[in-house]
Every structure is written in C-alpha cells, then in structure tokens.
C-alpha positions as a LaTeX table, in Angstrom:
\begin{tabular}{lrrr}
\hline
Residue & $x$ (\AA) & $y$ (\AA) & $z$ (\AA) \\
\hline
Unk1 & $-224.02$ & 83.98 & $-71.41$ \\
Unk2 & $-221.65$ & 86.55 & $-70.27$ \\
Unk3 & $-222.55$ & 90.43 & $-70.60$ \\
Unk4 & $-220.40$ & 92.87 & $-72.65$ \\
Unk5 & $-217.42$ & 94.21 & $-71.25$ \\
Unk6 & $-218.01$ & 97.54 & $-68.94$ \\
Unk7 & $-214.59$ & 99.99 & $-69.34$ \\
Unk8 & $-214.68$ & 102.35 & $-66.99$ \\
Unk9 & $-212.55$ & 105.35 & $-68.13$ \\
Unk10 & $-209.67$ & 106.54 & $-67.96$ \\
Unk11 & $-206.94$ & 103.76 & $-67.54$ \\
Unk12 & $-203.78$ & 105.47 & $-66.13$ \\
Unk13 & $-200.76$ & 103.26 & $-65.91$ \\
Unk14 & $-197.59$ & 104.55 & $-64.43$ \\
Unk15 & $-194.28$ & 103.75 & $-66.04$ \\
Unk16 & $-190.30$ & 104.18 & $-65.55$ \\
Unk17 & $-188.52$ & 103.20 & $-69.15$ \\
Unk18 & $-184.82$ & 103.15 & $-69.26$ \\
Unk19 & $-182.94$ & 105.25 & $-71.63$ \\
Unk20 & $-179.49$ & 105.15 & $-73.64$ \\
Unk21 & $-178.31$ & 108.02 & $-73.12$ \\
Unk22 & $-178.97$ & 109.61 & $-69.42$ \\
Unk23 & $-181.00$ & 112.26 & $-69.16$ \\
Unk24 & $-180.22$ & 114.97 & $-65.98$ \\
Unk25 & $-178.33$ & 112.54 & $-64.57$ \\
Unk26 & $-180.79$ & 109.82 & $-64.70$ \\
Unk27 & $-181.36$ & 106.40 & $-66.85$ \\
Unk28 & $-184.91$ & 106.34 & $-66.87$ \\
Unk29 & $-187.90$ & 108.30 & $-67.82$ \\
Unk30 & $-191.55$ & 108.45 & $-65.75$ \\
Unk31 & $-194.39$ & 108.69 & $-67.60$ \\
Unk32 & $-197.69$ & 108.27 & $-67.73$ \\
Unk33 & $-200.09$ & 107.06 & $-69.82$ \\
Unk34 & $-203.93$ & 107.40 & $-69.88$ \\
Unk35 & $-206.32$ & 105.43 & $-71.82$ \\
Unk36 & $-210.12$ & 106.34 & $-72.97$ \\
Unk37 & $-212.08$ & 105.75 & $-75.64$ \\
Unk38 & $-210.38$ & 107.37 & $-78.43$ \\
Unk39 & $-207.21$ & 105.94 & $-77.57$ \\
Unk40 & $-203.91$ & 106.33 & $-75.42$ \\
Unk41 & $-202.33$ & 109.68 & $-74.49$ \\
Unk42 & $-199.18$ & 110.98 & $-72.13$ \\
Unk43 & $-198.13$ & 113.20 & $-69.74$ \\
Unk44 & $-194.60$ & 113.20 & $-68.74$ \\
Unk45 & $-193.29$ & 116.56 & $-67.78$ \\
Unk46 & $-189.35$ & 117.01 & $-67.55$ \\
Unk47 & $-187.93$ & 117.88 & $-64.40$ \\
Unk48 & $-186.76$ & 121.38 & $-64.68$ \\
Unk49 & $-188.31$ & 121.68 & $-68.43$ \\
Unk50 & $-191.18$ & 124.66 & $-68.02$ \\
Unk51 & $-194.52$ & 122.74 & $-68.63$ \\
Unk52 & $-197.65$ & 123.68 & $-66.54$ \\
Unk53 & $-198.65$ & 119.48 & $-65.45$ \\
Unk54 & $-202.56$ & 121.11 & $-66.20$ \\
Unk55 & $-201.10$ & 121.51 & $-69.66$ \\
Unk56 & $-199.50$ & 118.11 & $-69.98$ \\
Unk57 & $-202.74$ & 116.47 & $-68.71$ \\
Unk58 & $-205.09$ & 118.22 & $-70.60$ \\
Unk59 & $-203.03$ & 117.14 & $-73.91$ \\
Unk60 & $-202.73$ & 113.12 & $-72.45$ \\
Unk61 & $-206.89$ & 113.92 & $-72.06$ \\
Unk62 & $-207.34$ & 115.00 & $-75.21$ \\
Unk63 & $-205.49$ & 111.97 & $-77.10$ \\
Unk64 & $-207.66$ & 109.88 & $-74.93$ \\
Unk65 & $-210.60$ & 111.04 & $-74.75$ \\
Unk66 & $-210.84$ & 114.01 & $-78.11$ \\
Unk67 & $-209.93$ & 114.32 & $-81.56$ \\
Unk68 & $-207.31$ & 115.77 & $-83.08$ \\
Unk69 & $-207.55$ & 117.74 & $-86.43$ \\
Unk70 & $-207.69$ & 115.97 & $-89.81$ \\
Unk71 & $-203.45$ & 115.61 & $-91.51$ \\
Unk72 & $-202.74$ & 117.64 & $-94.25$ \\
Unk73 & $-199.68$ & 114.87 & $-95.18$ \\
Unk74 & $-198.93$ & 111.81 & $-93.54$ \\
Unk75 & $-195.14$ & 112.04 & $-93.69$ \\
Unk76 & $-192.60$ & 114.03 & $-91.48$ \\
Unk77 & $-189.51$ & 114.90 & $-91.94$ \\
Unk78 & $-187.88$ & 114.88 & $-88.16$ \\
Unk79 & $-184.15$ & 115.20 & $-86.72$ \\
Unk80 & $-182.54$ & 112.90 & $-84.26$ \\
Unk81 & $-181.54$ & 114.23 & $-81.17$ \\
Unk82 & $-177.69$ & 114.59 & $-79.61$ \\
Unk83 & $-177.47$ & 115.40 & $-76.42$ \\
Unk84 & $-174.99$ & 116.80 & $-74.05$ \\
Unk85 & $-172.21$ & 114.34 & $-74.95$ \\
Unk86 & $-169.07$ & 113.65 & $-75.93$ \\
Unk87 & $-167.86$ & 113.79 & $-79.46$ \\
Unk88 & $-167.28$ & 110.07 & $-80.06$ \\
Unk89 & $-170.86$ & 109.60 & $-78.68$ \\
Unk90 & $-172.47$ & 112.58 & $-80.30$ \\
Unk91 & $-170.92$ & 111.47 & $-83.63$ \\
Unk92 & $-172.48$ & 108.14 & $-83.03$ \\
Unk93 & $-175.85$ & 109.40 & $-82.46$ \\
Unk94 & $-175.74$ & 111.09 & $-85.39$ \\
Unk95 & $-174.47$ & 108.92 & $-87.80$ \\
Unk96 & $-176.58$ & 108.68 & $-90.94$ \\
Unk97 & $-178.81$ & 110.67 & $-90.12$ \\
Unk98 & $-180.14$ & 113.59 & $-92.71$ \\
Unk99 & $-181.08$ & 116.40 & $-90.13$ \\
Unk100 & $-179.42$ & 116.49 & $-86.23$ \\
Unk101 & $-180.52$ & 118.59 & $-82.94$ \\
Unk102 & $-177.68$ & 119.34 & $-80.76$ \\
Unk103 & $-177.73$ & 120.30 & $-77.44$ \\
Unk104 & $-175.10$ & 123.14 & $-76.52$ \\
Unk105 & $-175.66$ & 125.62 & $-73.81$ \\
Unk106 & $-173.61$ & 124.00 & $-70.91$ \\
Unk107 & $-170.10$ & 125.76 & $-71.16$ \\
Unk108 & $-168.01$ & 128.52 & $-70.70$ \\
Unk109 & $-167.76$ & 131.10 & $-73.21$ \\
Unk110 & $-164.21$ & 131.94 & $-72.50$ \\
Unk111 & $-163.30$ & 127.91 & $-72.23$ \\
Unk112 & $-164.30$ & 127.29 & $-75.99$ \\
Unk113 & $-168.38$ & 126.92 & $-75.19$ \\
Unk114 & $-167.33$ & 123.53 & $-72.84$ \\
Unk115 & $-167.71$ & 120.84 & $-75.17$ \\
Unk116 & $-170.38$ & 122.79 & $-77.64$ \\
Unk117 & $-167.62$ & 123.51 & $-80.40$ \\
Unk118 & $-166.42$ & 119.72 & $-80.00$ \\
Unk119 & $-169.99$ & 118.20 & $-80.00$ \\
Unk120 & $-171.13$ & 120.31 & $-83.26$ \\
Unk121 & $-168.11$ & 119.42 & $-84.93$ \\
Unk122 & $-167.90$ & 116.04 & $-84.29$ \\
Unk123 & $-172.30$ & 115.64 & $-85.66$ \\
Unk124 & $-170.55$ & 117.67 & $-88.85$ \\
Unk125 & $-167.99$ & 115.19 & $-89.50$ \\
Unk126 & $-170.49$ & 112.52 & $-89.08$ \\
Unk127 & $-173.32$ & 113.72 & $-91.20$ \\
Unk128 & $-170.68$ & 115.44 & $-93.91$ \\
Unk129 & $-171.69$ & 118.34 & $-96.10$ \\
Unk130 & $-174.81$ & 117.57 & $-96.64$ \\
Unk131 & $-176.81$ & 116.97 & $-93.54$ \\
Unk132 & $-178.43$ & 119.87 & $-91.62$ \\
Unk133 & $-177.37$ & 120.71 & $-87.99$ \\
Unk134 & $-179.41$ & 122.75 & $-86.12$ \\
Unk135 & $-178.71$ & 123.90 & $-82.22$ \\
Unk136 & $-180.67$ & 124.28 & $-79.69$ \\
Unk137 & $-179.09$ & 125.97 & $-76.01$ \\
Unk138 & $-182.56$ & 126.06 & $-73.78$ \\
Unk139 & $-182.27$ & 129.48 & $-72.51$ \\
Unk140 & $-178.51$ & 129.03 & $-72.03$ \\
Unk141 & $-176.87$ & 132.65 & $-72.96$ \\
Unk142 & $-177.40$ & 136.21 & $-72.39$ \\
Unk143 & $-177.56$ & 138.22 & $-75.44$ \\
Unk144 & $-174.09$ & 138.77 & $-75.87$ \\
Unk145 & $-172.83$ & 135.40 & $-74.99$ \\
Unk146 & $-175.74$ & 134.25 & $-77.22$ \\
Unk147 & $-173.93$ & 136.52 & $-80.50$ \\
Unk148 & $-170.44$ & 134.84 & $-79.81$ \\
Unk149 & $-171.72$ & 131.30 & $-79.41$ \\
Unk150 & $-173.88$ & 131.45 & $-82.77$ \\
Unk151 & $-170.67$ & 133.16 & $-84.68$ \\
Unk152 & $-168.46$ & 130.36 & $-83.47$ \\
Unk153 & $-170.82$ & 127.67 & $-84.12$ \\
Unk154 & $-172.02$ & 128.71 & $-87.71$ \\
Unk155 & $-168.53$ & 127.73 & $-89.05$ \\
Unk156 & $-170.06$ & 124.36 & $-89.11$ \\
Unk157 & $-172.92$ & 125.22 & $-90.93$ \\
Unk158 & $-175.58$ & 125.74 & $-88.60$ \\
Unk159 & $-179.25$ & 126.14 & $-89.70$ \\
Unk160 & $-181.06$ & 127.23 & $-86.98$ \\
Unk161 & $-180.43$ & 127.70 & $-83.29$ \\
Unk162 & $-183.41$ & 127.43 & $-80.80$ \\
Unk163 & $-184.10$ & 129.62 & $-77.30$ \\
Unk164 & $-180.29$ & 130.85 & $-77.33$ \\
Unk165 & $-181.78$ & 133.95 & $-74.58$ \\
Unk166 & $-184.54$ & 133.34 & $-71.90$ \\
Unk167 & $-186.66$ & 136.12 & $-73.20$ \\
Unk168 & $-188.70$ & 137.47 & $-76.78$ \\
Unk169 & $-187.09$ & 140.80 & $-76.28$ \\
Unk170 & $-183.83$ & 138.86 & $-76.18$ \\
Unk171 & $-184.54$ & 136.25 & $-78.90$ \\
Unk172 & $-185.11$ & 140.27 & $-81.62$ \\
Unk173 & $-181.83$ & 141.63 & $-80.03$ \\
Unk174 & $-179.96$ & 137.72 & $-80.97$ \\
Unk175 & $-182.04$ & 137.85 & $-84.05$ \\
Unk176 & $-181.04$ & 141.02 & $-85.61$ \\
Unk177 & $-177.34$ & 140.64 & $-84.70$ \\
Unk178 & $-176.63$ & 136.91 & $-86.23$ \\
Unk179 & $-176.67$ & 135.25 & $-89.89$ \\
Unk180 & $-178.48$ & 131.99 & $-88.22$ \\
Unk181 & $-182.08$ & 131.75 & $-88.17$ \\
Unk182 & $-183.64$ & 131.68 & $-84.85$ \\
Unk183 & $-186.45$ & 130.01 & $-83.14$ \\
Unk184 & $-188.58$ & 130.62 & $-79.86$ \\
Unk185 & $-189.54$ & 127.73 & $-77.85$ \\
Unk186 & $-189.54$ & 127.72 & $-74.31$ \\
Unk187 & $-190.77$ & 131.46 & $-74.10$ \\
Unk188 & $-194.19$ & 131.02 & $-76.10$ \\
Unk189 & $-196.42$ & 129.25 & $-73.91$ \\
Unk190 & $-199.79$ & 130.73 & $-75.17$ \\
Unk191 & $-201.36$ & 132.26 & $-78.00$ \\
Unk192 & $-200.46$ & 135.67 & $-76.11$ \\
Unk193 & $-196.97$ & 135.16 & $-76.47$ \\
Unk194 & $-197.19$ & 133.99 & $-79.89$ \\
Unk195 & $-198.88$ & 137.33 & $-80.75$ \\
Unk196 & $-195.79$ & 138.97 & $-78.90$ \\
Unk197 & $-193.32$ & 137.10 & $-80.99$ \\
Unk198 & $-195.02$ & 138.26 & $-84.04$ \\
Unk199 & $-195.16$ & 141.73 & $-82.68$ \\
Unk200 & $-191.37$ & 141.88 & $-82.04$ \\
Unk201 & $-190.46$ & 139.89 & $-85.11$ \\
Unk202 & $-188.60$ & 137.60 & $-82.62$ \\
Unk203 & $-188.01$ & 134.49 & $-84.20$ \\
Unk204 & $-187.91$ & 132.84 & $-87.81$ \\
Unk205 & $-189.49$ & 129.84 & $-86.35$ \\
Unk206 & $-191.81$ & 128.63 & $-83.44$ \\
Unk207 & $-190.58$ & 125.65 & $-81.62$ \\
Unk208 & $-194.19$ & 123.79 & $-80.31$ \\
Unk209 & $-194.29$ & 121.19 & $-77.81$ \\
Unk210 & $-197.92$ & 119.29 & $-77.42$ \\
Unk211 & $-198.04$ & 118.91 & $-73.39$ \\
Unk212 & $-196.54$ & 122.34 & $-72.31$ \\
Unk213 & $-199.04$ & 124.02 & $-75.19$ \\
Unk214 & $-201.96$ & 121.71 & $-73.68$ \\
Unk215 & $-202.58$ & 119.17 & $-76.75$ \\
Unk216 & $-202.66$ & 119.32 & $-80.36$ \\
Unk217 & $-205.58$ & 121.99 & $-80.89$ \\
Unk218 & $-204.06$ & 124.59 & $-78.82$ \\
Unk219 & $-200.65$ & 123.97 & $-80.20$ \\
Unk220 & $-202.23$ & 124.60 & $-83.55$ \\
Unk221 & $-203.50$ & 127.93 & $-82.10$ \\
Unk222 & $-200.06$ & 129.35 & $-81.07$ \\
Unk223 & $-198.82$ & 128.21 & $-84.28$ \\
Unk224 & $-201.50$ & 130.64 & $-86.07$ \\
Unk225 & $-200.74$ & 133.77 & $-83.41$ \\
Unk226 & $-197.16$ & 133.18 & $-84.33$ \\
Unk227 & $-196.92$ & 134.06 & $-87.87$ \\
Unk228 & $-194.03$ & 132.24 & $-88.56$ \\
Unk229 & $-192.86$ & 128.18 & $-89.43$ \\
Unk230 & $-193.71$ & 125.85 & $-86.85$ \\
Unk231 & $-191.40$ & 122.90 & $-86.07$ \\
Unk232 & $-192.95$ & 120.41 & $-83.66$ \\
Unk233 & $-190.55$ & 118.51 & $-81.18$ \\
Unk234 & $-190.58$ & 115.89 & $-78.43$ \\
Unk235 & $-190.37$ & 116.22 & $-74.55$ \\
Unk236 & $-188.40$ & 112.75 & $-74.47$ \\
Unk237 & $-191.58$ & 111.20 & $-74.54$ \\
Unk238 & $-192.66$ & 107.12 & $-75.55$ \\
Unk239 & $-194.13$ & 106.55 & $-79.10$ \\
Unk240 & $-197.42$ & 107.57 & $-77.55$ \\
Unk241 & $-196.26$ & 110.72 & $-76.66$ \\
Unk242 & $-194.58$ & 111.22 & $-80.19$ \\
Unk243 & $-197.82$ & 110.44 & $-81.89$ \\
Unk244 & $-199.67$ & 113.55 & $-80.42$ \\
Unk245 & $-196.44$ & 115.25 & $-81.96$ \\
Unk246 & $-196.81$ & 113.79 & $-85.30$ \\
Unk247 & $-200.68$ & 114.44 & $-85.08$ \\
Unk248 & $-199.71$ & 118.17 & $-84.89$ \\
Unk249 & $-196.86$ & 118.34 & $-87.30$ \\
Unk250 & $-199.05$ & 116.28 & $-89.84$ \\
Unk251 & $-202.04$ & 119.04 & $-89.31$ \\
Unk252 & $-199.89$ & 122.47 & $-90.03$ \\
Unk253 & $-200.80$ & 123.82 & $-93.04$ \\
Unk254 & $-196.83$ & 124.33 & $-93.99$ \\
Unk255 & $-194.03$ & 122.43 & $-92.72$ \\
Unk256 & $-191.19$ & 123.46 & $-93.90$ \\
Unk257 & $-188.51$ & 122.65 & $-91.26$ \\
Unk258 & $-187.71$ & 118.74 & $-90.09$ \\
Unk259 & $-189.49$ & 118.51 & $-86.36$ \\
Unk260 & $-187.73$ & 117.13 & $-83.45$ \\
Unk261 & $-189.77$ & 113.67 & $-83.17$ \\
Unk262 & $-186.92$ & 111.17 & $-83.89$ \\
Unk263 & $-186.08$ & 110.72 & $-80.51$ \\
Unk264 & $-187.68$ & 107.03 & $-79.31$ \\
Unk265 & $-184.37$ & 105.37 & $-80.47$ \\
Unk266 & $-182.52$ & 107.55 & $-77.14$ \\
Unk267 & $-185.36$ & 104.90 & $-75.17$ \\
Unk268 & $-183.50$ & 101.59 & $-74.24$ \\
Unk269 & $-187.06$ & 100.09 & $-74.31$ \\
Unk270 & $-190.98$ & 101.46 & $-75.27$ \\
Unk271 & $-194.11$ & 100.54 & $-74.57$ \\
Unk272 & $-195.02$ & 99.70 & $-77.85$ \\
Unk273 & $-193.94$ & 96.39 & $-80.24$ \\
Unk274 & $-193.48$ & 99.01 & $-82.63$ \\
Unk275 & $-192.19$ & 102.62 & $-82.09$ \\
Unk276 & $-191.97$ & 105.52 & $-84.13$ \\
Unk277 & $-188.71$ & 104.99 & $-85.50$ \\
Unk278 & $-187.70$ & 107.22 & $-88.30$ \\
Unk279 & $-187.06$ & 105.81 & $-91.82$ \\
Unk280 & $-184.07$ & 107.81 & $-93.48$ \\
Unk281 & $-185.40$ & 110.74 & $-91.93$ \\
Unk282 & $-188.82$ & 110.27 & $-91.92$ \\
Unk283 & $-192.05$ & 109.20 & $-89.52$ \\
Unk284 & $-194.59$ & 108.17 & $-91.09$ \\
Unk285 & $-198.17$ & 109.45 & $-89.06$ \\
Unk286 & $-199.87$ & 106.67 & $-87.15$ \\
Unk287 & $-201.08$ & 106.07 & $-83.67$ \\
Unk288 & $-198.83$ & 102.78 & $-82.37$ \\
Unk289 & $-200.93$ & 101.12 & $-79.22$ \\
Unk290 & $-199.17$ & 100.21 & $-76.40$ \\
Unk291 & $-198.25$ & 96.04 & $-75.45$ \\
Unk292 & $-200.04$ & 94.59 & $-72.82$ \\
Unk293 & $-196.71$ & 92.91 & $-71.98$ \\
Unk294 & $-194.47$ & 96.33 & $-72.45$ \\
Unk295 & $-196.94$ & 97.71 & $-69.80$ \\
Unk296 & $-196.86$ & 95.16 & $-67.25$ \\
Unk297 & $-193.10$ & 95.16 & $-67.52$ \\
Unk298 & $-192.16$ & 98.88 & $-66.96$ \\
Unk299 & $-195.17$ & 99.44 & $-64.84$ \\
Unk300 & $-194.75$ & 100.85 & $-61.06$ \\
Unk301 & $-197.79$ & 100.68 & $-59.84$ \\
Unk302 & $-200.39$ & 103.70 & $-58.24$ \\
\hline
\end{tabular}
C-alpha cells in the first residue's frame, strides 16, 4: 500500500506567455508562479514599471501560502485596457466594451500629444456616448504639459486620468488646475505616502496594484491611509495574478470606480482552461487554478 503524497512547498514554475498586443517592444510576458498550500500566487514585475521584487514576492507568498480578507461583493466592475496603439487597433480593443483605460503619455505636446488625441478619439467613437474613458499617462508630463494634455483630451469625455506628473506635490498642482478627476498610482507605494496624498488632497482616487503594494492586506492598508476611492488594476499579469486583484477589489469596503482587471484577453494564451474574462464589464471573484498542460507548455524551466 502506497503512503500519502508528501508536497514539499513552494512549487515555483517559470513561464513566458505570448501576448496580442506587444508590450515594450516584446510579445511575451515572464512570470512566475508559486504554489503552497492555500493555493497559487504571482510575481511578475514589469520591466521599467516601479515594483520593489520583495513586494511582488511577498504578495505571490501570501496567495500561496496566507489568506486574504473575507469579499464584501463578489462582482467587479473592471475596464479593458488600450494600449499605446493605433486608432484602428485601439478602436478594436475597445469595442463593446462599457468602461476603457487608455494609455497616452508618449508624444509631443506641440505635435498634437503623438497619437494620444487619435487613440482617445478613436476608443470614443468605438464605445459611443455612453461608455466611460478614462486615461492613464504613467508619470508622462510635467505639470504644465500635464494641464494642456487633460484640457485637450476632456473634449472626449474623459473621466479620470491616472499619474499625469511623477510626484504628489505635482498630482495637487494638476489637480487644482483641471475639471478631470485625478488619481495617484505609481507615487503611493506605502501607507506613508498614502497619508501624504491625503495630507495634500492630491488625488480623487488611489490607483492600487497587489505586487508593488506587497499583497492584498497591505494594499488594503494604503487604501485606508489614503482617504479616498480605491480602483484596483493589473500589472499585465495571468488570471492568477488577476485573482489577487479581484481578491482586493472584492474586499474594499466601497468601490465605486470600474478597476483595471480586464486585461487577460491582451494574453494570446494563459495558464488556466479558464481565465478571468470579463462578462459585459464584469469579473466575477474566483480563484481559477492553473492546467497542468498550460504549465508544461509555457514553462522554461529553473
């Protein structure tokens, strides 16, 4: 008679998935994914994206090996994402979709923001009056640049833009001198910064990310320090990553803005038979576990 099976903890599997739509140049995304006994977490820092890797690991740790807090609703509202793209292709992307995050940060003020103007316009056409746009420019501007690219961009009925300045003292300045809500994201790491935010009355929104914050708990933290909605996004992460996500967006106490976890459909291929995929607009919380098969496919070894 054969003994029970011994597990010895964690299980880390390294993967490269291939995306639709490049991302820095590149068609694939690394990850990795580590399993213990509470179930499967991620850690898959962007290049050039500001995430401490102790952060990311200690949030893939706690999926696997902690608990997250109990959900307050089990449904999401969440936005798809459009990158830096064409119009034809950012219209695409967007197609159908009740609430779109657009990427914009990447031209020339004087040359019409690049393509920013084009992109937005083309998601506006494609969603028509009804859908919600919001923008989000990663740190792109300086405060004044940050004022004319908001002004021009609100003719098409922008919501919210995210991080237009590098800085909280910059994100007040932007704040106080433009109609369209603003949100922090790269510049609150900690619960100190999220006190500093709501010191300086710096943003409408917080923008929280699970690995950079360090997992769900502390990203629930910062959210408290902040004072202020919390809308919980992706890093371009699997369906394992996104559940960590939609365990945090499902534990806020409000949630008033859509969060930017509809992003597994920019994956050419997951590691799950079935990934979280919104329905008109929605995810609907739940912890998909990855395929044995998926695994051995995109794995690459050590």
């Amino acid at each position: 008679m054969s003994g029970p099976v011994v597990v010895s903890w964690p299980v880390v599997v390294n993967l490269r998935l291939p995306l639709r739509v490049p991302l820095g140049g590149s068609r694939w995304r690394s990850i990795t994914l580590v399993e213990g006994p509470a179930g499967w977490g991620e850690t898959s820092p962007l290049p050039g994206y500001p995430c401490d890797p102790a952060a990311s690991w200690a949030a893939a740790d706690e999926a696997a090996f902690g608990t997250w807090p109990p959900a307050v609703r089990q449904r999401v509202a969440v936005n798809v994402l459009v990158p830096a793209v064409g119009p034809d292709e950012a219209a695409a992307l967007a197609r159908g979709a009740p609430d779109v995050k657009v990427k914009v940060g990447g031209g020339d003020l004087d040359g019409g923001l690049g393509g920013d103007v084009d992109r937005v316009a083309a998601v506006r056409n494609a969603v028509g009056p009804g859908g919600r746009i919001r923008v989000d420019a990663n740190e792109a501007w300086d405060v004044e640049q940050a004022v004319a690219a908001v002004a021009a961009l609100a003719r098409y009925g922008v919501e919210l833009v995210e991080q237009p300045v590098p800085t909280l003292a910059g994100l007040a300045e932007v704040r106080r001198r433009v109609a369209v809500p603003v949100a922090a994201d790269e510049c609150v790491r900690s619960v100190d910064d999220a006190r500093e935010l709501a010191r300086l009355d710096a943003a409408d929104a917080v923008v929280l990310k699970v690995q950079p914050l360090g997992g769900v708990v502390a990203a629930l933290a910062v959210a408290d320090a902040a004072g202020v909605p919390a809308i919980v996004t992706s890093m371009y992460e699997s369906s394992v990553g996104l559940a960590a996500g939609l365990a945090l967006a499902a534990a806020l106490p409000d949630l008033p803005w859509a969060c930017g976890l509809g992003t597994a459909s920019l994956f050419a291929a997951d590691v799950v038979a079935d990934p979280l995929l919104p329905v008109d607009g929605v995810l609907t919380a739940r912890r998909p576990v990855p395929d044995p098969a998926l695994l051995a496919r995109y794995s690459v070894g050590g």
